[in-house]
N, CA, C and O atoms as CSV, one atom per row, in Angstrom:
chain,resi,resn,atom,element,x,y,z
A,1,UNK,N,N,97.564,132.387,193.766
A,1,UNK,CA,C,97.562,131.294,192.842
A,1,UNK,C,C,98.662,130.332,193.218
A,1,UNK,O,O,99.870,130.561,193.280
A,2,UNK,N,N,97.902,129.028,193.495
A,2,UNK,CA,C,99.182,128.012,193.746
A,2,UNK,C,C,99.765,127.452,192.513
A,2,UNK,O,O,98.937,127.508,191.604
A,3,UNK,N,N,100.634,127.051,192.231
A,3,UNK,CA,C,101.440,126.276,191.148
A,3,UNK,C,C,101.133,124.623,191.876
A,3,UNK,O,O,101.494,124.171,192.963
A,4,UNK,N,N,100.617,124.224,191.167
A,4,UNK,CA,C,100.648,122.657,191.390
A,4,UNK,C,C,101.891,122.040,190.318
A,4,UNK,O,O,102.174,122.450,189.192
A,5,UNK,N,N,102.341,121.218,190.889
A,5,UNK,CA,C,103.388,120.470,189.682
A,5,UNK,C,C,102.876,119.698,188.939
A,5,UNK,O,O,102.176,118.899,189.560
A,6,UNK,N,N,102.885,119.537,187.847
A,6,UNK,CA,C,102.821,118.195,186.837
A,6,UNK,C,C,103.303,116.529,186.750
A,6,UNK,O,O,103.676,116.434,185.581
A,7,UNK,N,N,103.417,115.663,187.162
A,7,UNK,CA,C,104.057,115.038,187.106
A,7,UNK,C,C,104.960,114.717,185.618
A,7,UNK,O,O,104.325,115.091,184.632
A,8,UNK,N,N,106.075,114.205,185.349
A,8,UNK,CA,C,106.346,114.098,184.260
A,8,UNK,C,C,106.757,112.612,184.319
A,8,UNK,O,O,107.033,111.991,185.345
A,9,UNK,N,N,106.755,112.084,182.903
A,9,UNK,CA,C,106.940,110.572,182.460
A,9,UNK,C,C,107.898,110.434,181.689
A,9,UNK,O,O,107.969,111.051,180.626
A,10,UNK,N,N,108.596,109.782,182.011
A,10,UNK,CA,C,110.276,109.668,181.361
A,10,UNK,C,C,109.931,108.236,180.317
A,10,UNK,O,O,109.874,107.086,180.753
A,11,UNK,N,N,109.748,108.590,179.021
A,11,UNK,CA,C,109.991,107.435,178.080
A,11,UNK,C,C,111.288,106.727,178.787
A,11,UNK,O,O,112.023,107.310,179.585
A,12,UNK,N,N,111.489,104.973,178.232
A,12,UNK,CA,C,112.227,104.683,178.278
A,12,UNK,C,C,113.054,104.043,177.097
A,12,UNK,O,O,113.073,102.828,176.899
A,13,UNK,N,N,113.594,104.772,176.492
A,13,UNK,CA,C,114.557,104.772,175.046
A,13,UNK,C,C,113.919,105.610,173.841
A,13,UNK,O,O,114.364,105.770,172.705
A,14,UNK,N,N,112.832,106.060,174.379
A,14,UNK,CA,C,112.150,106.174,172.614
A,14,UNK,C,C,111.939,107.629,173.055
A,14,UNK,O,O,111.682,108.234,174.095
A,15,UNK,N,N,112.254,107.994,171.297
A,15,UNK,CA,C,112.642,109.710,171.443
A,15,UNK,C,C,111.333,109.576,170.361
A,15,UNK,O,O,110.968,108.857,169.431
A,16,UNK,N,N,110.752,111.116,171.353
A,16,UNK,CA,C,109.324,111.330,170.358
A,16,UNK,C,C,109.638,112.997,169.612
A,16,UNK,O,O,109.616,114.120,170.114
A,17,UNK,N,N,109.893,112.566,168.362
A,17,UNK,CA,C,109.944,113.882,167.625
A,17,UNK,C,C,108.336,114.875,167.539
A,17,UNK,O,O,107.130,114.754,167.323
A,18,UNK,N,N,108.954,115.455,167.740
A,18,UNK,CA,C,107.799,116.617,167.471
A,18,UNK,C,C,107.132,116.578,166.172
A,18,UNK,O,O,107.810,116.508,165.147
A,19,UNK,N,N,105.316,116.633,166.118
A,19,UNK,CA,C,104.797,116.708,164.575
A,19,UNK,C,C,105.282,118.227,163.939
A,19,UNK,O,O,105.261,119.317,164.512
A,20,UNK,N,N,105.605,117.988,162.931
A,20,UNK,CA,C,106.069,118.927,161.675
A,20,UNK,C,C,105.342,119.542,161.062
A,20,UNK,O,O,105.337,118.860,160.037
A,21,UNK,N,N,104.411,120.672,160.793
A,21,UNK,CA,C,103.520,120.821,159.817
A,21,UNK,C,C,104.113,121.317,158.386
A,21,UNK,O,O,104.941,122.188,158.119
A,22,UNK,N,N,103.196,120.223,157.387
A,22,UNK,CA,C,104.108,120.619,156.053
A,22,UNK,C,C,103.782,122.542,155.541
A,22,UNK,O,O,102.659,123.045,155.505
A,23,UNK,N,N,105.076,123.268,155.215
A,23,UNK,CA,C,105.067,124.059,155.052
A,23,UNK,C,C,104.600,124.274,153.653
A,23,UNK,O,O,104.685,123.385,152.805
A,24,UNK,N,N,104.089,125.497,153.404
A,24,UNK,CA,C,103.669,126.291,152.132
A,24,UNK,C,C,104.441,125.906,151.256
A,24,UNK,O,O,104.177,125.031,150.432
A,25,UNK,N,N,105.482,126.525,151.345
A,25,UNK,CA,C,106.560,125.615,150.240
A,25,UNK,C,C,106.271,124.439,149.824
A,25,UNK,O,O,106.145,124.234,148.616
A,26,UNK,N,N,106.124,123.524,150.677
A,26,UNK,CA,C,105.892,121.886,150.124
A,26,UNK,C,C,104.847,121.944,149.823
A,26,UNK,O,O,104.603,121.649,148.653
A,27,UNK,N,N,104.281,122.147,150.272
A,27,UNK,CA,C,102.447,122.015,149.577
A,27,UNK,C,C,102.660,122.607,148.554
A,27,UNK,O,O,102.550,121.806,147.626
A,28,UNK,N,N,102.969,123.823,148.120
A,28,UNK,CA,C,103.029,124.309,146.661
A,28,UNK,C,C,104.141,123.639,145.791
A,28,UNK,O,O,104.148,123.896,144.588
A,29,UNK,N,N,105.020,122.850,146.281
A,29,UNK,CA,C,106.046,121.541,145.299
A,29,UNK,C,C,105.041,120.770,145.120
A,29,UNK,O,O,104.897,120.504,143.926
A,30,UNK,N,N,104.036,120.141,146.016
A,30,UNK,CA,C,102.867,118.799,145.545
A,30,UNK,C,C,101.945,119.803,144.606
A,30,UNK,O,O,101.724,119.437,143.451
A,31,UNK,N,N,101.468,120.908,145.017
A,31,UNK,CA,C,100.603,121.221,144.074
A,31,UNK,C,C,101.332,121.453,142.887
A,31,UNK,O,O,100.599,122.105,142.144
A,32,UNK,N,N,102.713,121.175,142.207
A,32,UNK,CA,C,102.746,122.221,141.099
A,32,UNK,C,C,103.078,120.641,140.552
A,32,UNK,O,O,102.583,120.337,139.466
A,33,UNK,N,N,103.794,119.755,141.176
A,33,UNK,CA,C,104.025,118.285,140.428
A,33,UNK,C,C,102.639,117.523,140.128
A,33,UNK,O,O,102.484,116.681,139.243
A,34,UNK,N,N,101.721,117.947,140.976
A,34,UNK,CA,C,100.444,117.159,140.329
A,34,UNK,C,C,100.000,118.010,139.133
A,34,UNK,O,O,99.793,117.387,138.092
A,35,UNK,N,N,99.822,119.331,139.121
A,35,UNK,CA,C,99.441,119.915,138.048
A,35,UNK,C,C,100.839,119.830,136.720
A,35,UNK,O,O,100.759,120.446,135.657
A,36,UNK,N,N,101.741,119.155,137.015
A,36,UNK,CA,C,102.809,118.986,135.994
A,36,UNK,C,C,101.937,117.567,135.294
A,36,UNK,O,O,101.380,117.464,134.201
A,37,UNK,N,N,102.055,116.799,136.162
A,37,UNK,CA,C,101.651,115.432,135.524
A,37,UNK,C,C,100.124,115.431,134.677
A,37,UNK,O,O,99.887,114.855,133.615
A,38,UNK,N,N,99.022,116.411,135.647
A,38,UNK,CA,C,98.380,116.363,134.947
A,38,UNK,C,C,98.443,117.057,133.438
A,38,UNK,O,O,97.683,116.769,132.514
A,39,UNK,N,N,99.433,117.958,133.396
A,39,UNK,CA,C,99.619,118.498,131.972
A,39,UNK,C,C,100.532,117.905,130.965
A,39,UNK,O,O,100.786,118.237,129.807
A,40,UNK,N,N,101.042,116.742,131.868
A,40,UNK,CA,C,101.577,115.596,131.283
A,40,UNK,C,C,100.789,114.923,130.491
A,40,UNK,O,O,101.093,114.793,129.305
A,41,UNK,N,N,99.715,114.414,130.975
A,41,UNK,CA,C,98.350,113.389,130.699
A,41,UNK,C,C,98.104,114.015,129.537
A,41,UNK,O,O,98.166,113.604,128.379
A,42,UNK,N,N,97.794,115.145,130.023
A,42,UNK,CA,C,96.953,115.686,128.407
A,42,UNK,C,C,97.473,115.990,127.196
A,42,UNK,O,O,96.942,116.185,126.102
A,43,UNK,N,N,98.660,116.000,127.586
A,43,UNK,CA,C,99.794,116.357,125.993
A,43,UNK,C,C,100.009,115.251,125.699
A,43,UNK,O,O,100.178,115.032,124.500
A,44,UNK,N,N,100.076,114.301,126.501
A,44,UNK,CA,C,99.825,112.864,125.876
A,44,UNK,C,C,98.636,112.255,125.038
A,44,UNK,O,O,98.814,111.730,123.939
A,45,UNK,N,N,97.580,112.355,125.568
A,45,UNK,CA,C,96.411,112.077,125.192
A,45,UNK,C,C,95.973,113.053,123.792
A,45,UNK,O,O,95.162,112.607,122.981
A,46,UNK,N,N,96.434,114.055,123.663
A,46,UNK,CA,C,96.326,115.199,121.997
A,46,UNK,C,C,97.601,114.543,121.279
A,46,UNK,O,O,97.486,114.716,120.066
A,47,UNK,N,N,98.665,113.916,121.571
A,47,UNK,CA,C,99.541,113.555,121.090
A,47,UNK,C,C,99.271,112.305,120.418
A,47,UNK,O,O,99.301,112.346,119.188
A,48,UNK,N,N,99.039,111.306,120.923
A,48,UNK,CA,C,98.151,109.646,120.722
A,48,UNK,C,C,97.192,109.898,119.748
A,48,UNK,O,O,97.151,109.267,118.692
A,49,UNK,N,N,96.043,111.221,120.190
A,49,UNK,CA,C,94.425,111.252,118.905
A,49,UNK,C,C,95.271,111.722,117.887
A,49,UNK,O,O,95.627,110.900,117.043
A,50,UNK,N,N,95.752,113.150,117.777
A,50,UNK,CA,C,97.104,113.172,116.430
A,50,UNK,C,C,97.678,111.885,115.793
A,50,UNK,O,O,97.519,111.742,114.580
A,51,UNK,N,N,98.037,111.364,116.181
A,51,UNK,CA,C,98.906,110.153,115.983
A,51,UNK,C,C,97.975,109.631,115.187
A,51,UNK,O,O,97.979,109.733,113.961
A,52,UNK,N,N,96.885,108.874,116.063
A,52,UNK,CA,C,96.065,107.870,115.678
A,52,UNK,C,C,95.327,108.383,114.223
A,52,UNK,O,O,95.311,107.553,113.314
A,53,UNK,N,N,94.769,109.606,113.996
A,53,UNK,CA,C,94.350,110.551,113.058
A,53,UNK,C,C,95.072,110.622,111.281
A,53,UNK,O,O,94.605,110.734,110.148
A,54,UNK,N,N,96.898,110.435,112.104
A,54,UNK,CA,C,97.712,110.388,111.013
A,54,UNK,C,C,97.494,109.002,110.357
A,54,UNK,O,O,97.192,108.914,109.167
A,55,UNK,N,N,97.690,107.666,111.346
A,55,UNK,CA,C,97.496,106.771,110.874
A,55,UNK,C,C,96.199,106.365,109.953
A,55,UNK,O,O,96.218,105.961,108.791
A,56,UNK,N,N,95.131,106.576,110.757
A,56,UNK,CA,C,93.970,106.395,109.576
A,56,UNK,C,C,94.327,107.273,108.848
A,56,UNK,O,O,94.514,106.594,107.839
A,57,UNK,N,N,94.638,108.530,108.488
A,57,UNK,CA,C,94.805,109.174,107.003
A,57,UNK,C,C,95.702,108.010,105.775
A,57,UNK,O,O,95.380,107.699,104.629
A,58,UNK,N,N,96.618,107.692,106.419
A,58,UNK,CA,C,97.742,107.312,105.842
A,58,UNK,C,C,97.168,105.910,105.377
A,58,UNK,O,O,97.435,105.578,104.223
A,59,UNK,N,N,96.255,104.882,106.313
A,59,UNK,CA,C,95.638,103.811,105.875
A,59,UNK,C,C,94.552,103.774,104.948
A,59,UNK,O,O,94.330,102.770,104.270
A,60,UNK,N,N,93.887,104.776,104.883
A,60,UNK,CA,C,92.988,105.680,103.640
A,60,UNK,C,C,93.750,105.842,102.225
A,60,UNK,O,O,93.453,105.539,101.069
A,61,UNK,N,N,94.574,106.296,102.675
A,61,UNK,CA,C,95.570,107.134,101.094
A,61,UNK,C,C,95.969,105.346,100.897
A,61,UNK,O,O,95.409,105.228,99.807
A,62,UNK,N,N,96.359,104.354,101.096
A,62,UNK,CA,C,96.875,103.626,101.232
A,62,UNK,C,C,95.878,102.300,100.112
A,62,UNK,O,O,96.077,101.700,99.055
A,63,UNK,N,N,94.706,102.393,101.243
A,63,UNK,CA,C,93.302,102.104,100.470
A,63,UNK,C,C,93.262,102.882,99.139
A,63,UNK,O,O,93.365,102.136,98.165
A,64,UNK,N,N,93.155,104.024,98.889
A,64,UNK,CA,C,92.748,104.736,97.671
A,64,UNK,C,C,94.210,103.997,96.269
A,64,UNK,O,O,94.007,103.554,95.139
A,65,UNK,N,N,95.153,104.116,96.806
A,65,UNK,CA,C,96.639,104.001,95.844
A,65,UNK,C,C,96.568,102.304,95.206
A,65,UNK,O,O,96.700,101.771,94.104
A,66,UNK,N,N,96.291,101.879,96.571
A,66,UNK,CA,C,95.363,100.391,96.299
A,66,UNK,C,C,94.831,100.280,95.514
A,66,UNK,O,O,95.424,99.503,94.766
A,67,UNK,N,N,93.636,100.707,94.968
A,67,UNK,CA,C,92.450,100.447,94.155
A,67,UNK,C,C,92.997,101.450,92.866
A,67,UNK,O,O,92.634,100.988,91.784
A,68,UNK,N,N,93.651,102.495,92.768
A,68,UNK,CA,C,93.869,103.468,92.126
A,68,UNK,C,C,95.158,102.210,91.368
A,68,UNK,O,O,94.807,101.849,90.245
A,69,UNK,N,N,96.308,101.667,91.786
A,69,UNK,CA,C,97.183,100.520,91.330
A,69,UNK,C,C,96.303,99.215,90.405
A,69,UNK,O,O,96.711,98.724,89.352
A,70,UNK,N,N,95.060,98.857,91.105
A,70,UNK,CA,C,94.205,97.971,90.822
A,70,UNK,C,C,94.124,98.325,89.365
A,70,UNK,O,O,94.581,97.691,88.414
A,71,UNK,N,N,93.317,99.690,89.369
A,71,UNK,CA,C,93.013,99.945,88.146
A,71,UNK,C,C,93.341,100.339,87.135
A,71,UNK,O,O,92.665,100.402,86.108
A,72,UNK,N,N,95.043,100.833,87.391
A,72,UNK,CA,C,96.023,100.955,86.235
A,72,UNK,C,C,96.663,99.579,85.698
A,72,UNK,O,O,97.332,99.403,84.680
A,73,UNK,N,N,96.343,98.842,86.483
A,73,UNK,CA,C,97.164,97.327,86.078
A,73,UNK,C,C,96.251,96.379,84.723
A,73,UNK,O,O,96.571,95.638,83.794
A,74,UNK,N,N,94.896,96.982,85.338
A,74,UNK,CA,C,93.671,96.293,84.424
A,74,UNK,C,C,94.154,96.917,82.928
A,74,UNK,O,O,94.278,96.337,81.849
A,75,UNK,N,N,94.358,98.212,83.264
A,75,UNK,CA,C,94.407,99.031,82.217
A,75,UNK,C,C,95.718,98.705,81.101
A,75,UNK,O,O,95.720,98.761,79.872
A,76,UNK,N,N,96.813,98.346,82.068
A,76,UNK,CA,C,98.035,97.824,81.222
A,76,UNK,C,C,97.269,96.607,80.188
A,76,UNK,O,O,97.198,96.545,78.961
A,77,UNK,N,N,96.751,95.708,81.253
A,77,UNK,CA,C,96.478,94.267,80.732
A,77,UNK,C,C,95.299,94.424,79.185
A,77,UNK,O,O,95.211,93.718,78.180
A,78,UNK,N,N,94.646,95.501,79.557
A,78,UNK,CA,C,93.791,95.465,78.928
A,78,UNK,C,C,94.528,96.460,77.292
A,78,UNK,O,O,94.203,95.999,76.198
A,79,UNK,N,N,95.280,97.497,77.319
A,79,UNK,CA,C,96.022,97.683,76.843
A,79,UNK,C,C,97.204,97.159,76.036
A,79,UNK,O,O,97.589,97.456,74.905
A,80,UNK,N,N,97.614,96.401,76.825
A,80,UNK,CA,C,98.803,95.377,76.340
A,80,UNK,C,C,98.187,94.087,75.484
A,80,UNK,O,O,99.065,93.309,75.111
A,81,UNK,N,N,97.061,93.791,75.175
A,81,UNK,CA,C,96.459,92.899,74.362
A,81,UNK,C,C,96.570,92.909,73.135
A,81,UNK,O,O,96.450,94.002,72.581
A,82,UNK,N,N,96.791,91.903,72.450
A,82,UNK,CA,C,97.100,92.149,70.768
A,82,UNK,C,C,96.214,92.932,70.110
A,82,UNK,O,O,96.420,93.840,69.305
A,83,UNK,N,N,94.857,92.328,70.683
A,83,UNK,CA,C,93.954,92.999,69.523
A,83,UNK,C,C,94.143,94.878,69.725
A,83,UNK,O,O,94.465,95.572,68.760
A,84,UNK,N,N,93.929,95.363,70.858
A,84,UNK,CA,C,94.171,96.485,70.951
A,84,UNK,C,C,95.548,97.257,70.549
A,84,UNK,O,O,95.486,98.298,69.895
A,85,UNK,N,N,96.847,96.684,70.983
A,85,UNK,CA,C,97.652,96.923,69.610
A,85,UNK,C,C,97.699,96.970,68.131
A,85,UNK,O,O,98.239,97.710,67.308
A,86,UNK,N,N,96.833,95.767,68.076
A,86,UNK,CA,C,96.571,95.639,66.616
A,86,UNK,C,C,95.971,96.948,65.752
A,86,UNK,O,O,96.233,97.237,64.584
A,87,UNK,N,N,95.088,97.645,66.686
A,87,UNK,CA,C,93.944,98.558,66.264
A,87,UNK,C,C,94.388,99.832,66.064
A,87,UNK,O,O,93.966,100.613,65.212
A,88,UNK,N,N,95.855,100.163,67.433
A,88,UNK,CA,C,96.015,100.981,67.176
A,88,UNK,C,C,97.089,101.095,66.079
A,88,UNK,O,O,97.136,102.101,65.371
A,89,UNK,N,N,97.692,100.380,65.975
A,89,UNK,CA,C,98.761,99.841,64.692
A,89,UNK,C,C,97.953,100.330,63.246
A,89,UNK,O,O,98.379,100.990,62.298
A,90,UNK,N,N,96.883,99.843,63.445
A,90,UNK,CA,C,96.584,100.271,62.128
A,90,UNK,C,C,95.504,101.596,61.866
A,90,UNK,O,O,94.946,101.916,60.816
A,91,UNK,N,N,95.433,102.189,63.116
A,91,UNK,CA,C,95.033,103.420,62.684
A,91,UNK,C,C,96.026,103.950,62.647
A,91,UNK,O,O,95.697,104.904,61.941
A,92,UNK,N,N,97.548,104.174,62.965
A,92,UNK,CA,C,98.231,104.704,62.389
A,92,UNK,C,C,98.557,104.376,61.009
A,92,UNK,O,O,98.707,105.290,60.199
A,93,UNK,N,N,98.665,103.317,60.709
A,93,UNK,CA,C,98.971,103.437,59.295
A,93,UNK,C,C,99.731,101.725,58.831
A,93,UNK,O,O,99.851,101.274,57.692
A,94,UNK,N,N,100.123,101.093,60.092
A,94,UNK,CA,C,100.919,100.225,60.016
A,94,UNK,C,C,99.895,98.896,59.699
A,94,UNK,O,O,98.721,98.963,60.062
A,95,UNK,N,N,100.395,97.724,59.021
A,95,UNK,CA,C,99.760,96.652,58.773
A,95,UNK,C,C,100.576,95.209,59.968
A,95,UNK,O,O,101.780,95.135,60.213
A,96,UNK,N,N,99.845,94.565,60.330
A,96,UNK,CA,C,100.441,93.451,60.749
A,96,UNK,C,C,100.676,92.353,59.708
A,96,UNK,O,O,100.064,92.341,58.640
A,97,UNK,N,N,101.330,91.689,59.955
A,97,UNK,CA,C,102.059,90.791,58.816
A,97,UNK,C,C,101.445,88.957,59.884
A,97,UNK,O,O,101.620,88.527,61.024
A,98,UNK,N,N,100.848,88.549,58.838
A,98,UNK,CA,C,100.215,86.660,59.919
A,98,UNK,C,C,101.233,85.943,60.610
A,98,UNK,O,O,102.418,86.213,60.414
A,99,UNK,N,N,100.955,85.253,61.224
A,99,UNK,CA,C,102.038,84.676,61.868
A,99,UNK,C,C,102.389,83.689,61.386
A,99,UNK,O,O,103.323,83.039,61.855
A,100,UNK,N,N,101.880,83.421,60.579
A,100,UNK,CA,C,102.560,82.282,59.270
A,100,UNK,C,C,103.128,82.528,58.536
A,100,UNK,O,O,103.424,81.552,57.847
A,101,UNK,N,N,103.696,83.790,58.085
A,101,UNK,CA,C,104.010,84.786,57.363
A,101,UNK,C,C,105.909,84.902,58.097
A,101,UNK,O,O,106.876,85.026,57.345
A,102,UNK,N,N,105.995,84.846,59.165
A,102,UNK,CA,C,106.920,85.340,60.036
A,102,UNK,C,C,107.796,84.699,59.841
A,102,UNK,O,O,107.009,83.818,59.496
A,103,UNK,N,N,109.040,84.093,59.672
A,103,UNK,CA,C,110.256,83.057,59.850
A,103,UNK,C,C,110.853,82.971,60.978
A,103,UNK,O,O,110.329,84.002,61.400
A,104,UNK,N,N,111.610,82.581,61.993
A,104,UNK,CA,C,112.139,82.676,63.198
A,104,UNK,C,C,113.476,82.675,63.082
A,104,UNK,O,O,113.847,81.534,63.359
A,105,UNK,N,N,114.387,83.351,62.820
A,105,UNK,CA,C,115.899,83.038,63.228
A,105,UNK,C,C,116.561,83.024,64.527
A,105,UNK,O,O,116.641,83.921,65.366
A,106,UNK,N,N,117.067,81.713,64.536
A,106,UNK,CA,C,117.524,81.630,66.122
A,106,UNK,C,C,119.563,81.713,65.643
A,106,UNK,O,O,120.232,81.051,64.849
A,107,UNK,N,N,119.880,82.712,66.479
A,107,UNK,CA,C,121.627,83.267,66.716
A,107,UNK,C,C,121.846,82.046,67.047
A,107,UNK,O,O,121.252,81.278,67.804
A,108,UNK,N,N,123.113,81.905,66.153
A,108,UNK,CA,C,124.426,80.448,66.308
A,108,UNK,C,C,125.155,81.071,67.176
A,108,UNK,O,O,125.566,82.226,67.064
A,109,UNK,N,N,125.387,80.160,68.279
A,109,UNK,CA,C,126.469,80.559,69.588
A,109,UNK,C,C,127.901,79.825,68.703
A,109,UNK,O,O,129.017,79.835,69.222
């Protein structure tokens, strides 16, 4: 068997590093940061529908206290009216006196 020589080629300035293959290790750092983020995503995304869930509850109760306010106010107004004082005034027992009847005294400063 003869040995033939190779010729060899001398770059001139430029240094050629050798390819690297990424090791197990690194590949399992990319695989565990993508599966981080993706478990990022999703605790986000159950976090946001929660959220959003609370808010419509809270804009509901909000609506209801609304209309539920509405209808205690009617109720004052409708309540707070003479004649209905009047009525109940005198099923207890009490008489109203006319308003012509009344005198006004106004306090001397």
């Amino acid at each position: 068997m003869s040995r033939t020589k190779i010729p060899l080629l001398k770059n001139k300035g430029l240094v050629l590093k050798p390819q690297r293959t990424a090791s197990a290790l690194r590949r399992l750092a990319w695989i565990l940061l993508a599966v981080g983020i993706m478990m990022f995503y999703v605790w986000l995304k159950l976090a946001t529908n929660a959220s959003l869930i609370r808010i419509a509850n809270l804009e509901r109760q909000i609506e209801e206290q609304t209309i539920e306010n509405e209808r205690l106010q009617a109720e004052v107004t409708t309540l707070s009216s003479f004649e209905t004082i009047q009525k109940a005034a005198h099923a207890m027992g009490f008489d109203f006196v006319p308003q012509e009847n009344i005198t006004r005294i106004s306090a001397a400063h």
